[in-house]
LOGU-677077 format. One record per residue (C-alpha): x, y, z; residue in three letters. Coordinates in pm, whole numbers, padded with zeros to 5 digits, always signed. Example, Ala and Ser with C-alpha at 12.3 -4.5 7.8 and 13.67 -1.06 7.14 Angstrom:
+01230-00450+00780ALA
+01367-00106+00714SER
END
This chain:
-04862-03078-01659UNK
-04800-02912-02016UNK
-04690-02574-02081UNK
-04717-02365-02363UNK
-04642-01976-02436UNK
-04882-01783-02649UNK
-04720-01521-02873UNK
-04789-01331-03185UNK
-04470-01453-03316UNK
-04401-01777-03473UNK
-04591-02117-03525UNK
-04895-02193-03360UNK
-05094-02562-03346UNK
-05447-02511-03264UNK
-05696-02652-03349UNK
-05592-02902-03595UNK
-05419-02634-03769UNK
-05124-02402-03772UNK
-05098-02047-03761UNK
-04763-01911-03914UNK
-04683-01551-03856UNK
-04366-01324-03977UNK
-04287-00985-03866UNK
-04130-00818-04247UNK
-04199-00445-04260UNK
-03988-00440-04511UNK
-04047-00718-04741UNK
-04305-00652-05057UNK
-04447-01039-05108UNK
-04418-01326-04828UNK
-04476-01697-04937UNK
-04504-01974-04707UNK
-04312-02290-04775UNK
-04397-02580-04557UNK
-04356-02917-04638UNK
-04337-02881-05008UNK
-04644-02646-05031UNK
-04658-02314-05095UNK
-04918-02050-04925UNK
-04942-01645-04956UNK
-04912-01483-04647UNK
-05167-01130-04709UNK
-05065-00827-04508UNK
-05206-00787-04133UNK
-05079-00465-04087UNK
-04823-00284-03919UNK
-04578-00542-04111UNK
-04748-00854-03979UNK
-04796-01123-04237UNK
-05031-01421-04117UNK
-05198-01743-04277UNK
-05336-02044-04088UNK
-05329-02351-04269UNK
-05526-02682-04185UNK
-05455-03029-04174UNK
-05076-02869-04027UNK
-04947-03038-03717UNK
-04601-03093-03504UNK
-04315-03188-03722UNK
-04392-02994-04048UNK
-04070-02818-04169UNK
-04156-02462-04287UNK
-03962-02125-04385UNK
-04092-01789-04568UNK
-03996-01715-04891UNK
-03885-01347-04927UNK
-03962-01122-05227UNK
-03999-01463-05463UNK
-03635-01557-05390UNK
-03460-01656-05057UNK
-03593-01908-04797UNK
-03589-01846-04485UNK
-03574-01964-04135UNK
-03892-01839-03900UNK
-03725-01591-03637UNK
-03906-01721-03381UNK
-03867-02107-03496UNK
-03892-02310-03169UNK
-03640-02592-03344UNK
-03429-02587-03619UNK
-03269-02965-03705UNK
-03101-02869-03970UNK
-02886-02539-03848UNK
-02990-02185-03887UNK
-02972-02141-04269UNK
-03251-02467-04262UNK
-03636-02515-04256UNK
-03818-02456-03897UNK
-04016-02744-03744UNK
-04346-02677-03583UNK
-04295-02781-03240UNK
-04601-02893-03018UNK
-04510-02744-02682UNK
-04783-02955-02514UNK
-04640-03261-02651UNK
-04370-03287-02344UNK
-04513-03382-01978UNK
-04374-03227-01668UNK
-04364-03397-01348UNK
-04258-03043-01179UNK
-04591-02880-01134UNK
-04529-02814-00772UNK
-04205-02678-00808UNK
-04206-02256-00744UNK
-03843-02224-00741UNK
-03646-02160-00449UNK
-03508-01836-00243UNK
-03197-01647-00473UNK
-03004-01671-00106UNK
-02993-02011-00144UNK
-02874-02037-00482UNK
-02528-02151-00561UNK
-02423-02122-00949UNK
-02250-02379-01159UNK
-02221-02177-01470UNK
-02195-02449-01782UNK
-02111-02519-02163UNK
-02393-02790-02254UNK
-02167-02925-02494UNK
-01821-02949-02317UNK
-01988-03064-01986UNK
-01946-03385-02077UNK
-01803-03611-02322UNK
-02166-03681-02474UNK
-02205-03305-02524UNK
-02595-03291-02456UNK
-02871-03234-02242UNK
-02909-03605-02142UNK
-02531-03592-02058UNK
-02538-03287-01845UNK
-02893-03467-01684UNK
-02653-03816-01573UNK
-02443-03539-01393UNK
-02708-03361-01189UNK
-02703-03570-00898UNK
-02329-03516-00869UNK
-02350-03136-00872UNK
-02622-03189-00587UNK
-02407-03378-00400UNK
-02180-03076-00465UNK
-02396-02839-00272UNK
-02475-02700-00604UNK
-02823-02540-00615UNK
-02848-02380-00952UNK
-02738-02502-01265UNK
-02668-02202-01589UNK
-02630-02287-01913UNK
-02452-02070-02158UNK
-02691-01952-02444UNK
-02846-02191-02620UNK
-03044-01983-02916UNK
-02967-02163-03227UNK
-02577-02107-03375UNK
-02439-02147-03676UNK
-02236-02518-03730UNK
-02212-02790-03422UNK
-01976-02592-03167UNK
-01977-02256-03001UNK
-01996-02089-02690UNK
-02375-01997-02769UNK
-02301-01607-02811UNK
-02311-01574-03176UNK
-02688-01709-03210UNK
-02943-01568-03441UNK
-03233-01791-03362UNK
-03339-01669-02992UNK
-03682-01915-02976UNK
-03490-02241-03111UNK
-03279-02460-02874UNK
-02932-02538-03071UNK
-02989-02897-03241UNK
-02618-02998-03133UNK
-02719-03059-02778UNK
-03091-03278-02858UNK
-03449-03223-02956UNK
-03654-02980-02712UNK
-03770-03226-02504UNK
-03445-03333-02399UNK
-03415-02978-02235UNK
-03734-03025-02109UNK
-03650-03359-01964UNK
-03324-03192-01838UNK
-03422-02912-01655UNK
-03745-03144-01529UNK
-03505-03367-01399UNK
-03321-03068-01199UNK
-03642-02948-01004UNK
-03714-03291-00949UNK
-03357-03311-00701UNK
-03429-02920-00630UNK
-03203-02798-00839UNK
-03307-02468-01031UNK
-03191-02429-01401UNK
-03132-02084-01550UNK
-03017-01944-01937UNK
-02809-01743-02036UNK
-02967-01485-02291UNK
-02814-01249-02544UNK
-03014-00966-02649UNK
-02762-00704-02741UNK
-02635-00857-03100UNK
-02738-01131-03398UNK
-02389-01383-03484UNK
-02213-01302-03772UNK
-02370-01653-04002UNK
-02737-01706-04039UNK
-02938-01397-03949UNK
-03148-01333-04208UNK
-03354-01059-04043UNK
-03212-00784-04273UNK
-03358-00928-04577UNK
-03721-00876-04506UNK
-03719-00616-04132UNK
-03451-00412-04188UNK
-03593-00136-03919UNK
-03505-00440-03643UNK
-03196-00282-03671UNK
-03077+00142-03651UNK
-02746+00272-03655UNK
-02873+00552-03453UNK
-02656+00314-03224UNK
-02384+00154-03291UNK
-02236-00135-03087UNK
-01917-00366-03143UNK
-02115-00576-03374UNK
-02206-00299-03604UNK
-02566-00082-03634UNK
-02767-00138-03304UNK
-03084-00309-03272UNK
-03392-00113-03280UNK
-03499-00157-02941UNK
-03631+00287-02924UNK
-03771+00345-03349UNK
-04077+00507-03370UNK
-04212+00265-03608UNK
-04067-00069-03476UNK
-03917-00053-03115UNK
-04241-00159-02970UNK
-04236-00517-03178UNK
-03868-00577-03142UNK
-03930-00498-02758UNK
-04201-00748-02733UNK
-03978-01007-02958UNK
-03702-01015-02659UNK
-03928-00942-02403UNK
-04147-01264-02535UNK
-03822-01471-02564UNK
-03789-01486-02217UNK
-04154-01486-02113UNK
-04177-01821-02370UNK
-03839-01964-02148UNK
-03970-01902-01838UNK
-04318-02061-01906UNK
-04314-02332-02182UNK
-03958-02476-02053UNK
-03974-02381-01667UNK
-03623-02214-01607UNK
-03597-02021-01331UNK
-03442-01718-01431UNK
-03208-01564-01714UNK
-02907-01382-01724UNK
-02870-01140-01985UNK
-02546-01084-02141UNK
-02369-00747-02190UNK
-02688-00533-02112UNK
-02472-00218-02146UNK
-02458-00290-02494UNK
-02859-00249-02519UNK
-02893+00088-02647UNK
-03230+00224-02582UNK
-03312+00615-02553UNK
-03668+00541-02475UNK
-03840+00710-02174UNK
-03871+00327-01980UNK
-03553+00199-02072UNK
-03600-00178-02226UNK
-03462-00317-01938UNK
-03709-00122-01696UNK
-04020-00293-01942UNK
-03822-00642-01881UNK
-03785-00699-01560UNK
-04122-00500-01465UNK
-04312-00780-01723UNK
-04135-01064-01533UNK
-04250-00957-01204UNK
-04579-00915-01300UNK
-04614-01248-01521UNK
-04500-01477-01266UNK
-04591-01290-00907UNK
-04617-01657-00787UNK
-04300-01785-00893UNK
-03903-01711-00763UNK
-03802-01624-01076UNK
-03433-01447-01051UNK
-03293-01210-01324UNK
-02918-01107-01377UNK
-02756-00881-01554UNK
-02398-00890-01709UNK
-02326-00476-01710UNK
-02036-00319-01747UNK
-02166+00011-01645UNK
-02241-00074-01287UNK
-02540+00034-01297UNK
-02704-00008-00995UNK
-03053+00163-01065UNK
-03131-00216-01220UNK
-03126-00348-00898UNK
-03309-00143-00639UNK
-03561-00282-00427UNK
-03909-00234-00289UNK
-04068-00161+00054UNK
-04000-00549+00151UNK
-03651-00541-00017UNK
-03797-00777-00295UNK
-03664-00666-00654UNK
-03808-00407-00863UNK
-03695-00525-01188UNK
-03363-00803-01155UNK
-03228-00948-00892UNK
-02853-00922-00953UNK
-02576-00813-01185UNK
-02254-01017-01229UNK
-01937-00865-01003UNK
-01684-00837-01271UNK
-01505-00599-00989UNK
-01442-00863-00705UNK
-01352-01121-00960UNK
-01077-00900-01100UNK
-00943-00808-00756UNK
-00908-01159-00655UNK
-00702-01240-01027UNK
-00478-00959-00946UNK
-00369-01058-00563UNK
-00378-01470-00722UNK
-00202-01414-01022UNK
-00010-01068-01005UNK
-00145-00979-01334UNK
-00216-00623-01401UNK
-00269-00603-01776UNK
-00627-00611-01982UNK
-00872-00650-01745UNK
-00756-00587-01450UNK
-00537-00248-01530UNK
-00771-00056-01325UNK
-00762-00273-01036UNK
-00404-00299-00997UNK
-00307-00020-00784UNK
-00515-00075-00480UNK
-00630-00448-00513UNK
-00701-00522-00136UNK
-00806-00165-00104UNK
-01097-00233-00360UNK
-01178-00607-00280UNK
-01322-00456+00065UNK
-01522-00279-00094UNK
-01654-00508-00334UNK
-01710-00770-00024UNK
-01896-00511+00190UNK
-02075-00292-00109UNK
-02064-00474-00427UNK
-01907-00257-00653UNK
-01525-00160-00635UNK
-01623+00175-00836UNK
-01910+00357-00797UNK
-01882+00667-00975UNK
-01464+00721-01014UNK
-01283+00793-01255UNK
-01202+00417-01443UNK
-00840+00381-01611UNK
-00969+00123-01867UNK
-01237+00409-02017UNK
-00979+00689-02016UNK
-01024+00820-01674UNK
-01422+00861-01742UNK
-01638+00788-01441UNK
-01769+00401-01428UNK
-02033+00278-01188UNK
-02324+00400-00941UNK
-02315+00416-00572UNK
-02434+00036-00462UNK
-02342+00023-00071UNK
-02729+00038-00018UNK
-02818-00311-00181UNK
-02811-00641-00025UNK
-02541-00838-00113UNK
-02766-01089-00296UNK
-02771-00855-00571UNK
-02442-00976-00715UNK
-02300-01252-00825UNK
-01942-01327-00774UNK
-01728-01545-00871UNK
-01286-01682-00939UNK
-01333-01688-01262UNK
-01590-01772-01556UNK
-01640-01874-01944UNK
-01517-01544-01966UNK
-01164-01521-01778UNK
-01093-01819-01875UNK
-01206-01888-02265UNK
-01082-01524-02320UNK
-00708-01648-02247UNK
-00530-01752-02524UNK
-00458-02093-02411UNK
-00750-02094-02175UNK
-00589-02185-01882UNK
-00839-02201-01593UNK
-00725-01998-01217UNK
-00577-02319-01062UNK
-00341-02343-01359UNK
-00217-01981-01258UNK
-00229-01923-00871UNK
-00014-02064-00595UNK
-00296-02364-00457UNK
-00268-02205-00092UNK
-00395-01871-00196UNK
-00645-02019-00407UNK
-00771-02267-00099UNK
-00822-01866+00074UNK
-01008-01742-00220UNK
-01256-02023-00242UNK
-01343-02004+00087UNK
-01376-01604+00035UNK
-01598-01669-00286UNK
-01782-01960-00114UNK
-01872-01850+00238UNK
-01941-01437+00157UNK
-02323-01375+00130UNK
-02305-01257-00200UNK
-02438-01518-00454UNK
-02129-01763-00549UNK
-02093-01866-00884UNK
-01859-02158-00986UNK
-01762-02250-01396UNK
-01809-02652-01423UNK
-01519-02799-01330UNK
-01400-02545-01086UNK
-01531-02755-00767UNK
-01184-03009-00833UNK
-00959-02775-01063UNK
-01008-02930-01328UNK
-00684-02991-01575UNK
-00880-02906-01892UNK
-00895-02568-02026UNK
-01176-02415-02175UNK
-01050-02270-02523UNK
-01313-02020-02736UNK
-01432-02249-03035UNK
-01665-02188-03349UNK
-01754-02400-03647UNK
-01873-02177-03955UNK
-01815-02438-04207UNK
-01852-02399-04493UNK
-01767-02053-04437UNK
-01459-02066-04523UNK
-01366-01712-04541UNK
-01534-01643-04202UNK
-01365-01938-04019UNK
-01028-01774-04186UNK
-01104-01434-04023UNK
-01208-01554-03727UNK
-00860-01772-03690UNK
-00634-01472-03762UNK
-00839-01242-03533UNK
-00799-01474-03272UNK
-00420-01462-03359UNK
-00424-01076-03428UNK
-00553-01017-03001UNK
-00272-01164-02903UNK
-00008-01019-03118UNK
+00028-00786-02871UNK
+00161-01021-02638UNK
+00476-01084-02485UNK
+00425-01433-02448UNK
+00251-01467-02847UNK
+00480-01184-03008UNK
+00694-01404-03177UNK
+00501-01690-03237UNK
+00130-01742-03246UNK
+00096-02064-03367UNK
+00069-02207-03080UNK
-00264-02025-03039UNK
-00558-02280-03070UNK
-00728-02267-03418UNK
-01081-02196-03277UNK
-01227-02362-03600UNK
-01075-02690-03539UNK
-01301-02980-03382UNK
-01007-03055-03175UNK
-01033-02720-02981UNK
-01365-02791-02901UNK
-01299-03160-02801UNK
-00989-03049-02563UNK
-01243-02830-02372UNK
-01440-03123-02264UNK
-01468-03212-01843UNK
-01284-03537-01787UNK
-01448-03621-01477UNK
-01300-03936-01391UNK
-01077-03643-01233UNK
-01287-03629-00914UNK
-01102-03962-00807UNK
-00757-03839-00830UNK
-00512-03604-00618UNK
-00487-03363-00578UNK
-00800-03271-00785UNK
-01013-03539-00516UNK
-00882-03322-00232UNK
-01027-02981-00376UNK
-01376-03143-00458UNK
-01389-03272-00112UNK
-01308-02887-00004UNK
-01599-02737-00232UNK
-01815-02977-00054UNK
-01714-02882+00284UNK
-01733-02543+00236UNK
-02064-02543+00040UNK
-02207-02744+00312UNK
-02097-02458+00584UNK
-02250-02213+00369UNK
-02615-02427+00336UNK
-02569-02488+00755UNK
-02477-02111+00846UNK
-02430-01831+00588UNK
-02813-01898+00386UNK
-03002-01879+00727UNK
-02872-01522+00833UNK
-02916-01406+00452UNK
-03233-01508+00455UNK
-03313-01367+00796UNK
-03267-00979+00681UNK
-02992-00752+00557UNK
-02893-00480+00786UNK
-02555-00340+00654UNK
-02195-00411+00619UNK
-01882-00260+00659UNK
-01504-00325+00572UNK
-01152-00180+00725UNK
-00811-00226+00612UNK
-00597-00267+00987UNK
-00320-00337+00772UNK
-00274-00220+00399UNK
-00247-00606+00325UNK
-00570-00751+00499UNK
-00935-00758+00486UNK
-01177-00732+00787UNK
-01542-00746+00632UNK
-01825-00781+00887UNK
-02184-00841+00735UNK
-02476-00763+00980UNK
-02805-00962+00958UNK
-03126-00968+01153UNK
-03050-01314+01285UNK
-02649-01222+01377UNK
-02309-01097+01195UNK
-02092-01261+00970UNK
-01718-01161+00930UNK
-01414-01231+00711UNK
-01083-01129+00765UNK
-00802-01237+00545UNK
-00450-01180+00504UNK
-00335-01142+00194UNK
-00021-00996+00208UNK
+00368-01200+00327UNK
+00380-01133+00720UNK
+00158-01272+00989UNK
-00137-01059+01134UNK
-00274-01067+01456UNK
-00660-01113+01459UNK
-00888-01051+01758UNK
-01216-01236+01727UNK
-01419-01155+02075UNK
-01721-01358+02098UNK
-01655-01486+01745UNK
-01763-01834+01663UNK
-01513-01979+01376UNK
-01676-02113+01100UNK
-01409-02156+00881UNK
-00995-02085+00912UNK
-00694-02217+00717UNK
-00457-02075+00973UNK
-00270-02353+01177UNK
-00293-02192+01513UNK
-00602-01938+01513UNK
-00626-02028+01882UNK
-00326-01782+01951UNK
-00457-01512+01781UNK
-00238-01567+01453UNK
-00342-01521+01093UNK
-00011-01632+00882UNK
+00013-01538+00499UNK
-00282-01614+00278UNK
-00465-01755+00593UNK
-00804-01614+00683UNK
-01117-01646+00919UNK
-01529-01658+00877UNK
-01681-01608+01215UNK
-02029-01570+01354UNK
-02127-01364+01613UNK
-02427-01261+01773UNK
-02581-00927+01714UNK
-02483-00618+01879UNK
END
């Protein structure tokens, strides 16, 4: 099978020619360059320039010259081998056979995340390296794999958010087919792959989309990367729509990933009357009715009007939304920290973890101490609980640290060994960052390599320093702050996975496993057999008694969380899972806790 995704933008091979268009409203001449050769490119109107030229085929390098001067990069390049500021390569989608042309995808209840860094994975750094590892993460109980963005970045390392080439797989990882052949290989062991997207900003090297479409961008809005893009202009919004909305209509077709997450959607500004995210996820649905395609959203807004459902509880436009909230009540009852973050969650921790477990978000229209007492959130207690994604920690929590020091560098193991089995064996959708299944030793530090920039890899390094300044623990010194420029920052972020084999990081993978395996044997079947409601009590101000209801029975957690022992009734309760040493009389000792079954009432 070969799979292709026909769009206005870009490169096109057909018929033993290509077709080369640019979207530049505002440029007044466009040249092609490819392969040595110069062609005009004649208005098509509406800012479209076109030319087809013959004889063209896979592997010519090509770029638009601009106004008689600067070269560059197609927007929509599909691969760029020589980094963002080089010529694109006309890519023959057809070129790669897949072996997967039964595969549909599988049900979101069943999916369990491992969110991961292509390039810190493993020691190679690429696709075929993260490929060796796939049956490991199967053996996991892993059932979804997410990659962090890969649109093309400036330089060799980076997390993937600062790309500015959305169509064009970064180089440092492999060619195009060696995603293919990754994510092939995935759905071959029935895995599903997903990508992370960014459609809220450009990085700060190698977007040249101001030289020749300045109206991609407005400041109308403004966002923390500066003027907004143009996602509502009268003139534009409905190409720089299609551009995104295209991006992940061409990764969902021509490479097969089952679904996207989109990063930071509350930084999409879009006054239209069908908000861009609306057009989205509506295009999605109606693109691929025969495929389980699953959508998530990153939102700080808690906005829960992306998630509703239809008549047969099926999305309406994306299936889930990230649960920041749960994450950060679990960091402040592991940890104790209070600061950043989690300042509005450190009053009433266990208080708001209930509610997270039983309704998704922990605020839901009050009044949120990190925005100044304005309201945050929309009432969610109505949505299943597949419509978030939860999660101990993430690139985020733990890249954003200064040191980035992952959660089983910071919490006592016992409570941890309570919150895993919390994360794990809750119907929500579980979501581990690679190397989390054996606590991994490594941290994952934030890295960039804008080389030759040298000014921007300067202001990058002291505004890494500058964040923490603030600091107790960097006020005095912060040197010892990780220069995010250096290759070595990027090469002490890299899995060592020879860890598996060792205590006491062998004893935690074995855990994962266990507990992954109770969730594939009993939690996915009642998910999948109907959601009917949950609710969550406090019977002491220091534990948690969440009870999920399901067509096919009940699920319920109750942890104790707080220094004194509790005493749990579970009536006609099946135990699924318990880290207290003597449940059998009734006892629940600190940081111990309980998943039961029981048949519906």
């Amino acid at each position: 099978m070969r799979r292709t995704h026909t769009m206005a933008f870009g490169s096109e091979i057909a018929d033993g020619a290509v077709r080369f268009a640019l979207w530049a409203p505002t440029a007044k001449d466009v040249t092609l360059v490819v392969d040595g050769t110069e062609h005009a490119m004649p208005e098509a109107g509406e800012g479209w320039r076109r030319v087809t030229v013959p004889g063209m085929a896979a592997g010519a390098r090509y770029g638009f010259r601009i106004d008689g001067d600067l070269v560059v990069p197609d927007p929509a390049s599909r691969f760029q081998p020589d980094d963002v500021a080089g010529l694109s390569e006309v890519i023959d989608p057809e070129a790669f056979a897949w072996s997967d042309g039964a595969w549909t995808g599988r049900p979101f209840e069943e999916a369990v995340i491992y969110e991961t860094h292509i390039g810190t994975a493993t020691p190679e750094g690429t696709y075929a390296g993260l490929a060796a590892r796939l049956p490991d993460l199967k053996a996991l109980g892993v059932t979804a794999i997410e990659l962090l963005p890969l649109a093309d970045f400036k330089g060799t390392r980076n997390w993937g958010y600062d790309g500015v080439l959305p169509f064009a797989p970064d180089a440092a990882y492999g060619r195009p087919d060696d995603l293919k052949r990754l994510i092939d290989a995935a759905h071959a062991l029935g895995l599903m792959v997903y990508l992370d997207a960014v459609y809220n900003h450009f990085g700060p090297a190698g977007n040249y989309l101001h030289a020749y479409a300045k109206t991609f961008f407005t400041e109308r809005h403004q966002t923390p990367w500066g003027a907004g893009i143009n996602f509502d202009g009268k003139e534009s919004g409905h190409t720089v729509r299609q551009f995104f909305i295209q991006n992940t209509l061409y990764w969902l077709e021509e490479y097969h990933f089952d679904g996207l997450r989109f990063d930071a959607v509350h930084a999409i500004l879009d006054d239209s009357p069908k908000h861009f995210l609306a057009e989205l996820g509506e295009t999605v649905r109606e693109t691929f009715p025969n495929r389980k395609i699953h959508l998530m959203l990153e939102n700080e807004a808690n906005q829960a009007r992306w998630l509703e459902r239809d008549a047969a509880a099926k999305p309406r436009m994306h299936d889930a939304q990230w649960a920041d909230d749960l994450h950060h009540c679990w960091h402040v009852l592991l940890t104790g920290e209070t600061s950043g973050y989690y300042e509005s969650f450190s009053d009433r921790p266990v208080e708001h973890l209930a509610r997270c477990l039983s309704e998704g978000f922990a605020y839901q229209g009050e009044p949120f101490k990190t925005l100044g007492g304005h309201p945050r959130g929309e009432p969610s207690a109505h949505l299943p609980p597949s419509a978030f994604v939860t999660f101990l920690q993430n690139h985020d929590q733990v890249g954003n640290r200064a040191l980035g020091e992952r959660l089983s560098q910071l919490a006592d193991p016992r409570k941890l060994d309570l919150a895993r089995a919390g994360l794990l064996l809750s119907p929500q959708i579980p979501m581990l960052w690679m190397g989390e299944e054996w606590s991994a030793s490594t941290p994952f530090l934030f890295f960039v390599d804008f080389a030759p920039d040298a000014d921007l890899n300067k202001a990058v390094r002291e505004g890494r320093r500058r964040e923490f300044k603030s600091f107790a623990a960097f006020a005095d010194d912060t040197s010892v702050i990780p220069d995010p420029t250096e290759a070595g920052t990027f090469q002490a972020s890299k899995l060592d996975w020879s860890e598996r084999e060792r205590a006491p990081h062998r004893e935690v993978l074995a855990e994962t496993t266990h507990l992954l395996a109770l969730r594939r044997d009993v939690v996915v079947p009642l998910a999948k057999s109907g959601y009917r409601g949950a609710e969550a009590r406090l019977p002491r101000a220091d534990v948690v008694d969440c009870t999920w209801r399901f067509a096919g029975g009940m699920l319920r957690f109750v942890a104790n969380v707080g220094g004194a022992d509790f005493a749990v009734a579970t009536p006609d309760g099946r135990v699924v899972w318990t880290n207290a040493p003597d449940l059998g009389g009734g006892v629940l000792p600190a940081w111990t806790g309980v998943f039961l079954t029981e048949a519906v009432r």
